[in-house]
N, C-alpha and C positions, 0 to 999 in steps of 0.2 A: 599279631598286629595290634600297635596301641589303640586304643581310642582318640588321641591328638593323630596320628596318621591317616584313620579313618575320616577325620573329618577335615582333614586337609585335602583326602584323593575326593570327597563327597566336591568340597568346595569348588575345584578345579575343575569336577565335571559339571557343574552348575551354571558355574561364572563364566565359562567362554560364549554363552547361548546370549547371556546378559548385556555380557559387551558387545556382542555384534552388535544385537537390537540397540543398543544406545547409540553401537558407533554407524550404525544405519541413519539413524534419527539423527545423526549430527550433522554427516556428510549431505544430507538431502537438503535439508533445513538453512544449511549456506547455501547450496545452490540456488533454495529459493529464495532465497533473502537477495542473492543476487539478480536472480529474474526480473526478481519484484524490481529491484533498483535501475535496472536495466528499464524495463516497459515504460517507470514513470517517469524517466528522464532524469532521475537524481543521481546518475552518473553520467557525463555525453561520451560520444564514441573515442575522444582522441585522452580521457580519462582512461577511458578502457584498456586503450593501447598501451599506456603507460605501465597500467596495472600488469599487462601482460609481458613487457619487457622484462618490471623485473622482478616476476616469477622465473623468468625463460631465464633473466642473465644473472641472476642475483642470488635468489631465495634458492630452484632449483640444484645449480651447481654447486653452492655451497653443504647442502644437505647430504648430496651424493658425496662429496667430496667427507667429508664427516661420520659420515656412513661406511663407507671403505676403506676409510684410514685409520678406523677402529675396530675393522670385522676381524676374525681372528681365523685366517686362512684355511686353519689345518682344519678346521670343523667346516669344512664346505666340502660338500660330495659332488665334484666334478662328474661323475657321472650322470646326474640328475640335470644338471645344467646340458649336457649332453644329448639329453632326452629330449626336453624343452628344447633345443636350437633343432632337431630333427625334425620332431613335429609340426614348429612354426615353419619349417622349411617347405614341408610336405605341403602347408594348406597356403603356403605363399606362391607356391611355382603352380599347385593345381588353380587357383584362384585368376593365380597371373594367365596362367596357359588358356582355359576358356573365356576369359576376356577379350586375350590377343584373338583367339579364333571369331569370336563373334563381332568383334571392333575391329578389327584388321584391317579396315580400310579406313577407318579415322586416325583420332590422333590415338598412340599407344602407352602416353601420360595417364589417358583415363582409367586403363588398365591397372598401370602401376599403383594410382591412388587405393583402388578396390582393393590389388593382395594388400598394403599396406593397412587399412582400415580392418581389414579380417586378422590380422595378427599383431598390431601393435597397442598394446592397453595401456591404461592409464594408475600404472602402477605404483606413483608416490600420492598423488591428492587424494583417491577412493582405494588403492590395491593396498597401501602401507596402514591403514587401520582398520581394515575388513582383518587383513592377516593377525595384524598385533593382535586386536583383540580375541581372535578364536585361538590365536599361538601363541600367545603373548609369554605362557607360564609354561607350557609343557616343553613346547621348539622355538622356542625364543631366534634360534638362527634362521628360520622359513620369513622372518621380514627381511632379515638384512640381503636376502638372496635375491629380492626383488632386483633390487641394487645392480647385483651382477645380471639379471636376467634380462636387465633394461635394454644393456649393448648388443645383446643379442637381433634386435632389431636396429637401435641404430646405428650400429657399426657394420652389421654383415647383409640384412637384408632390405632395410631402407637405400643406402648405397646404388644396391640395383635399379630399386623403383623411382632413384631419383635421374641415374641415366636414362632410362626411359619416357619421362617426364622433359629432362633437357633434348632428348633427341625429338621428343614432341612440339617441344617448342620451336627447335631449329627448324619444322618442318614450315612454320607459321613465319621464320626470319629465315631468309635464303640468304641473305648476306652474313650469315651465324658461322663462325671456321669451327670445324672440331677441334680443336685446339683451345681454341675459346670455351666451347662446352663443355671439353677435359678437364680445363681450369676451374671452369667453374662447380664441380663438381665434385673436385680437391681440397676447392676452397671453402665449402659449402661444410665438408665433413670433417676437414682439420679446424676449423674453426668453430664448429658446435659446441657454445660451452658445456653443455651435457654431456656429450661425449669426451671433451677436453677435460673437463675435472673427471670424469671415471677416471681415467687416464694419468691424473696427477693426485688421486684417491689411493692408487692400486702403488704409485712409489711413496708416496707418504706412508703410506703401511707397512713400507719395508724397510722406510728410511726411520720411522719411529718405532717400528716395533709393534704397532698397533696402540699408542699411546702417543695421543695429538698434544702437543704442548700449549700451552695455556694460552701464550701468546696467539698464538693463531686461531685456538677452541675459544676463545672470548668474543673473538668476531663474527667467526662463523656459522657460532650456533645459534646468534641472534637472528642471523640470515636464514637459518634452515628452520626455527621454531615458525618464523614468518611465512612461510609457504603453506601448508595445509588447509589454512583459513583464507587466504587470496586466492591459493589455484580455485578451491571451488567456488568460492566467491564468484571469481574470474570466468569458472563456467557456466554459473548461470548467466551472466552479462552474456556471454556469448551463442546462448539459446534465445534471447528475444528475437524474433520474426521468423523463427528456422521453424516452428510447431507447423505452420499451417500449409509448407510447401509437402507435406506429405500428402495428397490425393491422388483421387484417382488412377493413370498408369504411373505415376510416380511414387505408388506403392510397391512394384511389384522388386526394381533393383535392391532399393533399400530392405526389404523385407528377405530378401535370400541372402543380404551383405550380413546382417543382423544375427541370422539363423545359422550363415555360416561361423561367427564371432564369437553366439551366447552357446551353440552348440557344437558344430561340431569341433571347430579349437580345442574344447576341455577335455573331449572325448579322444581327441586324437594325441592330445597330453598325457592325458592320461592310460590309455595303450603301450603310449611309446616308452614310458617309465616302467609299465609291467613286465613289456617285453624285454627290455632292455635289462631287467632284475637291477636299479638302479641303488636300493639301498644293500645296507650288510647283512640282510636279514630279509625274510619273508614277510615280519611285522614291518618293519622300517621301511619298505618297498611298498608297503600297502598304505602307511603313512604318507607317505612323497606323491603318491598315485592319488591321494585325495587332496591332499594340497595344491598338486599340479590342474584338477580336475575349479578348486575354488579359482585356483588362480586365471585360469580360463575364462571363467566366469567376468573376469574384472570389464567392464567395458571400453570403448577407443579410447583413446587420449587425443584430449582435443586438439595438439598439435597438430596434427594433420587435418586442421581444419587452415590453417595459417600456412601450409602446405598449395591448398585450392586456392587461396588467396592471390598467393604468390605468381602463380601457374594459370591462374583466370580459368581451371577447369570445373566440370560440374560441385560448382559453387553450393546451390542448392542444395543438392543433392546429397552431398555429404554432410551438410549443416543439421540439415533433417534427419539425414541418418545417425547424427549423432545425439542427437536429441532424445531421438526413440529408444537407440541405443542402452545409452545413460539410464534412464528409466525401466526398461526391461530386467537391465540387468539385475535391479535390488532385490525383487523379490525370487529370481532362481539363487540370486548367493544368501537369500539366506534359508530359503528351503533346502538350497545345499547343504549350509553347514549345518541346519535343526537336523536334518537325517541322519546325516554324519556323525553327530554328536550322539544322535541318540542310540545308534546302533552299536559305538563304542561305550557308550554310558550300560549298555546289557540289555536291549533289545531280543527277547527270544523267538525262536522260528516259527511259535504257537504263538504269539500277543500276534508277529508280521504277517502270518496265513488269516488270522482274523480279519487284521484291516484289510489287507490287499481281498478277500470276499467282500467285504461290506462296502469297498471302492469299485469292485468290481460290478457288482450287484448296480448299485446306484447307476452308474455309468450307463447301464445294459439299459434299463427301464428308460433314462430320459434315450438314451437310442433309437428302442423300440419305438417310443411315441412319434420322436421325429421321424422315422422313417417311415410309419402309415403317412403322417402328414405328408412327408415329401412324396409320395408313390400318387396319394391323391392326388396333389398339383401339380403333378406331372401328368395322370392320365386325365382324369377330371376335368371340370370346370371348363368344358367346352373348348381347353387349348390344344388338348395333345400334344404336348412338347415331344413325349416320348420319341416323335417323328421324326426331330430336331436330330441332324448327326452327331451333336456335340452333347444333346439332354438322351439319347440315348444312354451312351456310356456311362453317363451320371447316372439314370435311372437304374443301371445294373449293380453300382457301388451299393449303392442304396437298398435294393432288393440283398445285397449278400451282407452287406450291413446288421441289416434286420435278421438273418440267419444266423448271424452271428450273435447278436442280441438274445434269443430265443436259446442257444446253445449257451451263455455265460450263465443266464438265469437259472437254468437248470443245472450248469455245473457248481453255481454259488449253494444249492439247497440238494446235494449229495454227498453222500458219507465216504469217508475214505476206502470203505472196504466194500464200497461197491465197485471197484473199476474189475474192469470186464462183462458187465452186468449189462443187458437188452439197450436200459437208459445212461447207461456212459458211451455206448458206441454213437448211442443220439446224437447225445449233446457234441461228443467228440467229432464227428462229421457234421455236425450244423457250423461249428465254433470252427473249425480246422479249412471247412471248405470255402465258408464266407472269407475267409483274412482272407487264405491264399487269393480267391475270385479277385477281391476289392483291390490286390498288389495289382493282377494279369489286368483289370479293366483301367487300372489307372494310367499302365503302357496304353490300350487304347484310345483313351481322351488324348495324349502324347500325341500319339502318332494321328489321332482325328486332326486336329491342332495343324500339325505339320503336313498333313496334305491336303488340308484348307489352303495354306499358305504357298503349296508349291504345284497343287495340280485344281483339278476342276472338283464341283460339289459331284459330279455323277461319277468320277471315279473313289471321292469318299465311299459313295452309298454300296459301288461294286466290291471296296477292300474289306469294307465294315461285315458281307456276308460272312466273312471268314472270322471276325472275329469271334462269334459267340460260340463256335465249338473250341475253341482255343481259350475264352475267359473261364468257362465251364469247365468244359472237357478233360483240361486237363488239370486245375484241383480235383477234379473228381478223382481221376484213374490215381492220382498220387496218395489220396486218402485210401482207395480201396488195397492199393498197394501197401499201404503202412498197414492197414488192419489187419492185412494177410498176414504179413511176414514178422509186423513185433506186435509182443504181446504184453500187455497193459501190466505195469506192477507197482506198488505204490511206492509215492513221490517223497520225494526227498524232502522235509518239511521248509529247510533252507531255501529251498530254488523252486517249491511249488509255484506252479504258473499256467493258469489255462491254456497259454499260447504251446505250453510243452508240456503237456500232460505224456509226453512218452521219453522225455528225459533229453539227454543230451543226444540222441540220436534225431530226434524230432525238432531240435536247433540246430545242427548242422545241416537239415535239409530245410529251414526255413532260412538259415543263413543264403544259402546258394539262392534260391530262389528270389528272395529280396535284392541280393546283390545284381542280379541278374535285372530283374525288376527297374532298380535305381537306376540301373548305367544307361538301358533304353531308355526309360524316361528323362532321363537328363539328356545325353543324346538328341533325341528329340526337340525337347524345349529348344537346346540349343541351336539346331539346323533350322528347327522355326524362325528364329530370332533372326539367323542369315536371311532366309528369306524372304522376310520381312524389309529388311536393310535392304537389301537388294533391290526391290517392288517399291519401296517408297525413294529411293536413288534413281532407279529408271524413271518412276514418276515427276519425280522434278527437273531430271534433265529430259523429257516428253516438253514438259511443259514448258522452260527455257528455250526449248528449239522453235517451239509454238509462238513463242513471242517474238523470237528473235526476225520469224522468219514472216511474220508477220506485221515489224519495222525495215524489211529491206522489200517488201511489198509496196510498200507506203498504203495499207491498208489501216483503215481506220476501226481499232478497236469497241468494238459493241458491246453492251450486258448479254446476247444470246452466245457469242462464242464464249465467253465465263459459265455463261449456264451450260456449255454444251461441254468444256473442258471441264467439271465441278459432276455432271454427269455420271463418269466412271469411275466407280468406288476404288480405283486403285490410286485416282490422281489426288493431289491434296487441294481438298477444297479452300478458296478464299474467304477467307470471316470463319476457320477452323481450326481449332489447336491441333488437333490429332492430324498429321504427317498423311494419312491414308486415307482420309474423310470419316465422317462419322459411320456407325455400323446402319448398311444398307440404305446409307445416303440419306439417311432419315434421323434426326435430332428431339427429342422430346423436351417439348416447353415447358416451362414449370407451372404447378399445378392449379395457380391463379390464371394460366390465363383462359383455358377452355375445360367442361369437364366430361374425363375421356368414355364416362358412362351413356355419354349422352352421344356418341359418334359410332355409326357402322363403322368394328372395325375389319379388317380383311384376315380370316382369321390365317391364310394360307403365309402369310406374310410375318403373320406370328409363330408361325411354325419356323420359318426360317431365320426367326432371331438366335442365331449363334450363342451369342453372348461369349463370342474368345476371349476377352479380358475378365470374367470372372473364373470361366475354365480353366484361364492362365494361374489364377490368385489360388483357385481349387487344387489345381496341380501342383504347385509349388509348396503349400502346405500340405499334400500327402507323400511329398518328395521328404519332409521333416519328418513327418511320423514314419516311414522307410527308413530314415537312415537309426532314426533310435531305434526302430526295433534290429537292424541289423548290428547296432553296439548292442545290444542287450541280449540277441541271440551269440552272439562271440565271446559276455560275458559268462552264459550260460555254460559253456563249453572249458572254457579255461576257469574258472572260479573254484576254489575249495571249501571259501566260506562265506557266509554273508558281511558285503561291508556296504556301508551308507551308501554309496556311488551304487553298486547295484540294487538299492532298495528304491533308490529316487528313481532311477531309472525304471524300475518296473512300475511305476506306480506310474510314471509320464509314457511309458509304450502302454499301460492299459487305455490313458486317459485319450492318446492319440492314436491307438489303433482302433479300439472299441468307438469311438466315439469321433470317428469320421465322419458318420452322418451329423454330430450335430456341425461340425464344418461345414459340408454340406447346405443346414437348415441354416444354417449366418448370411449363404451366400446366394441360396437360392431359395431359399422355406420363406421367404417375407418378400417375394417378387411381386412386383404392382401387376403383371398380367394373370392374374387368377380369376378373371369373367367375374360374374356374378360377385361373388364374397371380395373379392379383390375391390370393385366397385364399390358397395356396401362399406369394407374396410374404410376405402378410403374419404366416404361421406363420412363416419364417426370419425377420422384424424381428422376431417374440416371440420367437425361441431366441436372434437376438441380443442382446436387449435381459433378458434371463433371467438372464445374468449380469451387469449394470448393477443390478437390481431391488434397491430396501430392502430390506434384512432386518432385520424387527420379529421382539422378542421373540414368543416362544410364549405364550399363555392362563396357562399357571402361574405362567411367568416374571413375570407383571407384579407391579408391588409395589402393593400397599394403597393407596394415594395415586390410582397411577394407577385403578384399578377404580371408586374412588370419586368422582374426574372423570367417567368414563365414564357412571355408574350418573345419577348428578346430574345431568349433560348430555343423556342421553336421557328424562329423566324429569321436567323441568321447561324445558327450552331448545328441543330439537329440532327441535318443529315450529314455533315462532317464529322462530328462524334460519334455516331453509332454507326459508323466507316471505319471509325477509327480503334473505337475498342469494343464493338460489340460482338461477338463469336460463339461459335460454340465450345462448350465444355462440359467437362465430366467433374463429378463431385461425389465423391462414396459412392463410384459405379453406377451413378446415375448421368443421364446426359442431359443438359440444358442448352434450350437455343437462343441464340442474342443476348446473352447476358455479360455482364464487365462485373469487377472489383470498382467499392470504392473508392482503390489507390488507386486505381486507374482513371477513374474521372478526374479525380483532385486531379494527379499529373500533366492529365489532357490541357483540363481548363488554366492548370500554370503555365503550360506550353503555350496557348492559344492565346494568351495574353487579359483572357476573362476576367484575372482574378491574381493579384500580387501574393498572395500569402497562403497558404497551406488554410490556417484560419477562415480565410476571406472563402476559399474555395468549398471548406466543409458546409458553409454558411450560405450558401450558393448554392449547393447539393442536396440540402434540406428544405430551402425553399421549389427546388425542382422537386421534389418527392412531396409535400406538403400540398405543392398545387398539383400535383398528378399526373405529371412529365416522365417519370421513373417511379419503382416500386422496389420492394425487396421481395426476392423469388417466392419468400414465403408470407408478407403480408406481416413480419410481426417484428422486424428491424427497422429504425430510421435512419437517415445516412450520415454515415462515418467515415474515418479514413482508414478502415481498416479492408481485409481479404474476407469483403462478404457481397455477395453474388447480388445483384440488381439489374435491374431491363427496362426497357422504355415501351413506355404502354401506347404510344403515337405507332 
């Protein structure tokens, strides 16, 4: 090999790492330039729309259309396109299928929208210069495949989600003919220019030869150079107000749409390409599997945001999830493609057993720590949660956590030629028994969860006996079993991995058991969810019948029959977001207005704080770390060699399997009920937060103006507006009582006739907060017109 060859293959494996990162920094950098343009009003909305026609009618079809009328057919491995449309199939119909199950009595558009959002990306604004640049020189034809790989959704499986979607709607217009729907439905996808130039792409290419004549390439590739820098543009405009609809329970759909999108999509791409043996070769095949794996990666397209528009369905919902989306997505593509790259650049099995120890090591210690911390604040500090049906099982992850922790530590600082040795059986049954445990109790919380929901707390407490010889019991007898019968030999330096320290026999029975693990906990979540739906549907027709039947009484409605219907935590309470009433009927004020050190409280009542919606958020995130370690235990099994997909991956099942507890510590390690320290705590966040606080004028200080807002406002408004927008809610799993948005006042007082202008009304707002009418929950915002939490101190 020359030395000019040598530093041609150096450059090549240099420069693809370069261009991402740049072409990351570019892609992000318009979106936020569009943000920005968006938030300050230097674009208005019917700007926007414009921008977005014609990206949609202009800039995109032309590019496809340009794109495919120059690809050069015979270099396209139908097979691989093959792979990809199986995949997106698989995670479109399972997507679709537990949606219809648990929405089944709503509309079945919402459904649709979900598979759609889990398998369709945004493959020309962010997928066509993520790929260029990391393929740009080696596989030059892996961008133009986007191309083809686009109609894959919107020809074959968009189609579906959009009859579902129109059958949705007809349910909402009963004068709608199917026929009508038909059409519209025909109309919808023969007329998509997207799909119309693929289509006039794919004869141009056969009618040129794959050589677009001038005449026509003059036009259009001015159209298509135009799109990259619009669409993103275009996406950041279309993130202004979407950030702040993610809280609370409106974290928990987005966050498993999200995880099914960033993760499991790549992964099931990436299988289905292995399985499938898509390329001509074993290298080629393993090529295609990581490209398929980046391509996964690529986030929604925000198409299908204009999709929700159209259809008026969880609007929201998918705004925000596309936001998070978009964001998430950057940094796994490009830890994707740095592993990727590095392992093809000669990453050896001794530099990867180094790091994956010194990642694993790390990992175990912050564990450890968390997990004394969480065992204390669970049994400690005068609460006992341990009691709690729900903080038991948590307590148990925790404790096998920490076994675990205790067992990596020492497997990180043993020599290879000790296995078989007194302290490899140690660590091997500490590390072995805690995973297993923490899968078996996290079916627990599941099914805690769901028979919370379907049966009484006293038969919780009777199923639950049963469960600790069964979280236990049976990692136990499964390790003693594996020690018996295989016997320890050393690790293959390629695939070394604490979680298989006995080879691929030791992953095919972790495989089974995860698998097994997943489907009940999901299961679960899912019959949860019914009945849930169910409980808060009977709920509201209780309470319709209550009304109704209490206008053909001609009974005169009172505040005790509200207090007395508002009583039963299953009914929904009035002045409350949440469908089911707040958890045990009781709402926590924020932190200004009393303080809770200074109140007896009951501690038994504290024992019964469930806390389901952080269980839920608990569960759902160790539903992700199962499903990677069940890709990772399948890679273990089929893999010959090491490639970048299974190096990232091992390094995300250590970071997610070992380091549940600190999941865990996010969600419950910083909980305001910790007694004493808890208290304490949160006297130093008041002295910290003491110097942040507004400072509002004094009582004299105020001018006439403002006095006479005040005096007005409590004397003819007061109690109609804090009727009208005051509620409870939830905000980072926290719940607050009586509290409103500033857009909500504005709104009110423009409705109410207070206040002509937006302007007029912020100015109105500030003089009620100034004179001490309202406050911001935390004492260190003034008021705005934006989504931030305020209460009336009257």
């Amino acid at each position: 090999m020359s030395l000019l060859e040598g530093t041609q293959i150096s450059s090549m494996q240099t420069e693809p790492i370069d261009n991402l990162y740049l072409a990351l920094i570019q892609c992000f950098a318009i979106i936020l330039c569009g943000y920005i343009a968006g938030r300050f009003d230097v674009i208005s909305k019917s700007e926007a729309n414009g921008l977005n026609t014609f990206v949609g009618t202009f800039a995109l079809p032309s590019l496809i259309f340009m794109s495919l009328a120059k690809l050069d057919f015979s270099l396209v491995n139908w097979k691989f396109l093959l792979a990809v449309l199986i995949a997106k199939s698989c995670v479109f119909f399972i997507v679709l299928g537990v949606s219809l199950v648990i929405k089944r009595r709503t509309n079945p558009g919402c459904a649709a929208l979900f598979a759609i959002f889990t398998t369709q990306s945004n493959d020309f604004a962010i997928g066509y210069p993520m790929i260029d640049a990391l393929y740009g020189v080696t596989h030059p034809e892996y961008a133009a495949y986007l191309y083809l790989m686009a109609p894959i959704s919107l020809a074959i499986l968009n189609p579906i989600g959009f009859v579902l979607l129109e059958i949705g709607k007809r349910y909402e217009e009963d004068n709608r003919s199917y026929m009508n729907m038909i059409y519209s439905i025909v109309k919808g996808i023969v007329l998509n220019p997207i799909l119309l130039m693929t289509v006039f792409g794919i004869l141009g290419n056969l009618t040129f030869s794959h050589v677009v004549p001038s005449v026509i390439s003059t036009v259009l590739d001015v159209f298509g150079n135009a799109f990259s820098a619009t669409a993103l543009f275009l996406l950041g405009l279309m993130m202004v107000g979407k950030v702040h609809k993610l809280k609370g329970t409106a974290l928990v759909i987005p966050g498993i749409l999200i995880s099914v999108k960033l993760l499991v999509l790549p992964l099931v791409i990436r299988e289905s390409i292995i399985l499938i043996n898509a390329g001509i070769n074993s290298t080629d095949t393993q090529n295609l599997s990581t490209y398929g794996f980046l391509y996964g990666t690529i986030p929604t397209a925000p198409a299908l945001f204009i999709f929700t528009l159209r259809y008026n369905i969880e609007i929201d919902l998918i705004a925000s999830s596309m936001v998070a989306c978009t964001f998430l997505s950057a940094p796994l593509m490009f830890v994707s493609a740095k592993l990727i790259d590095a392992v093809s650049s000669g990453m050896t099995p001794k530099n990867y057993t180094h790091q994956l120890n010194v990642f694993s090591f790390d990992v175990s210690i912050a564990s450890a720590i968390v997990c004394i911390w969480l065992i204390i604040c669970f049994v400690g500090f005068g609460r006992q949660k341990y009691k709690c049906v729900t903080h038991k099982c948590t307590l148990f992850i925790v404790i096998a956590q920490l076994a675990t922790a205790v067992g990596v530590i020492i497997w990180t600082k043993l020599e290879s030629h000790n296995s078989g040795s007194v302290l490899w059986y140690i660590q091997f049954t500490l590390i072995t028994v805690g995973v297993y445990a923490s899968r078996v109790w996290t079916m627990g919380i599941a099914a805690t969860l769901l028979y919370l929901s379907s049966r009484s707390l006293e038969f919780v407490k009777n199923v639950q006996k049963w469960f600790f010889p069964i979280g236990w019991g049976i990692p136990l007898v499964i390790v003693i079993i594996m020690c018996c019968v295989i016997s320890p030999k050393e690790p293959d330096p390629a695939f070394i991995n604490p979680n298989f320290q006995l080879g691929r026999t030791q992953a095919a029975i972790s495989m089974v058991i995860l698998i097994f693990c997943f489907i009940v906990t999901m299961g679960c979540l899912v019959l949860q969810q019914m009945y849930q739906r169910r409980q808060a549907s009977t709920s509201y027709s209780s309470l319709a019948n209550n009304i109704e039947a209490s206008n053909d009484d001609s009974v005169e409605r009172r505040v005790v029959d509200v207090e007395d219907l508002a009583s039963d935590s299953r009914t929904p309470i009035i002045g409350c977001e949440f469908a089911n009433g707040c958890p045990n009927g009781v709402c926590r004020g924020n932190s200004n207005d009393i303080d809770d050190c200074d109140l007896l409280v009951d501690l038994e009542n504290e024992r019964n704080d469930l806390q389901s919606l952080r269980h839920l958020v608990f569960v759902i995130l160790l539903l992700c770390s199962m499903f990677i370690g069940i890709t990772i235990s399948i890679g273990t099994l089929i893999m010959e060699k090491l490639t970048g997909v299974y190096a990232e991956l091992t390094f995300l099942d250590v970071a997610l399997n070992f380091g549940q507890s600190l999941i865990a510590f996010a969600i419950f390690g910083l909980d305001a009920g910790l007694g004493k320290l808890g208290c304490w705590l949160r006297r130093m966040c008041r002295k910290w937060r003491a110097g942040k606080e507004l400072q509002l004028p004094a009582e004299d200080a105020l001018s006439p103006e403002v006095k006479a807002i005040r005096d007005q406002f409590n004397r003819c408004h007061l109690d109609e507006c804090r009727t009208r927008i005051a509620m409870c809610r939830r905000r980072m799993l926290k719940l607050y009582k009586n509290v409103f948005t500033g857009t909500e006042l504005v709104n009110w007082l423009l409705n109410a006739g207070v206040a002509e202008t937006r302007e007029e009304a912020v100015h109105y707002g500030r003089s009620l907060l100034e004179s001490r009418v309202l406050q911001h929950v935390d004492g260190i915002e003034h008021f705005s017109d934006q989504n931030i939490l305020y209460t009336f101190n009257a």
